[in-house]
N, C-alpha and C positions, 0 to 999 in steps of 0.2 A: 363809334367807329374806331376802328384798333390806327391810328394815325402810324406807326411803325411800322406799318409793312406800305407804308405808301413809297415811292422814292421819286426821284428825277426823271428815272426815266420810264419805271413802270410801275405796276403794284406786286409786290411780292407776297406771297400769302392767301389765303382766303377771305374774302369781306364777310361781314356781317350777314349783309344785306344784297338780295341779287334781285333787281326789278325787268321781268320779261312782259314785252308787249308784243302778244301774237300779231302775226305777220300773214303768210301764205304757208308755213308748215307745223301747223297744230299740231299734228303728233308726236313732230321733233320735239317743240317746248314742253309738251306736257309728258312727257316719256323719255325721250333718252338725257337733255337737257338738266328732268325734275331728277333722272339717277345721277348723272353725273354730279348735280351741285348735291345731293346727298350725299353723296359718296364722300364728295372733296370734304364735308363737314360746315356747307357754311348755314350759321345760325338760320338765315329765314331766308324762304324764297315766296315771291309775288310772280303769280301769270295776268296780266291783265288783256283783258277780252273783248276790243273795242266791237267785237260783231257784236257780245249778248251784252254789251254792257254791264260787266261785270269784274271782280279782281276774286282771285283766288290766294288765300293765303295761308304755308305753309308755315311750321315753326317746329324746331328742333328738339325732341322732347324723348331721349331715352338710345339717341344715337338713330334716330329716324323722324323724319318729317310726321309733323299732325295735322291737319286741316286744321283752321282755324273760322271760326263762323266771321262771315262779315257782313254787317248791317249796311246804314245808309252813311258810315264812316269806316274810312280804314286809318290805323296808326300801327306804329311801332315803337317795341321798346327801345331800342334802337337811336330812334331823333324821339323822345318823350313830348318835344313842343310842335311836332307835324302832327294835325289832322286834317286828311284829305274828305272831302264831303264828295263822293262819288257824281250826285246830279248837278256838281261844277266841274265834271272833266267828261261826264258822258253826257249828250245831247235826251235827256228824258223828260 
């Protein structure tokens, strides 16, 4: 994580990393949300999908997001020592 755009009183800048957990308006997050953090440039964005049990993950690859496959683990380059094991945060 780029520590310098962090400050006291907000974060300046664009993160890394933007972790979204659907709510009540799917199409916001996956649509205008997924163009807006494109847009801004941030390296990776995650939808995570408590109805289907699943995460979606984006990754910045040529000045536009790529899908990224995700198995029964998701990680990032990002934190290199996180791996989340999806059937310990979804009920399967």
């Amino acid at each position: 994580m780029r520590e310098h755009i962090l400050t006291p009183e907000n974060m300046r800048g664009v993160p890394d990393l933007v972790v979204e957990v659907l709510s009540t308006n799917r199409t916001y997050d996956e649509r205008v949300k997924y163009g807006s953090y494109e847009g801004a440039g941030v390296a990776e964005y995650w939808i995570v999908d408590p109805y289907q049990n699943e995460v979606k993950i984006f990754r910045r690859a040529g000045g536009k997001f790529v899908a990224v496959p995700v198995g029964e683990t998701v990680t990032s380059p990002f934190f290199p020592d996180l791996t989340i094991v999806l059937r310990d945060i979804f009920e399967m």
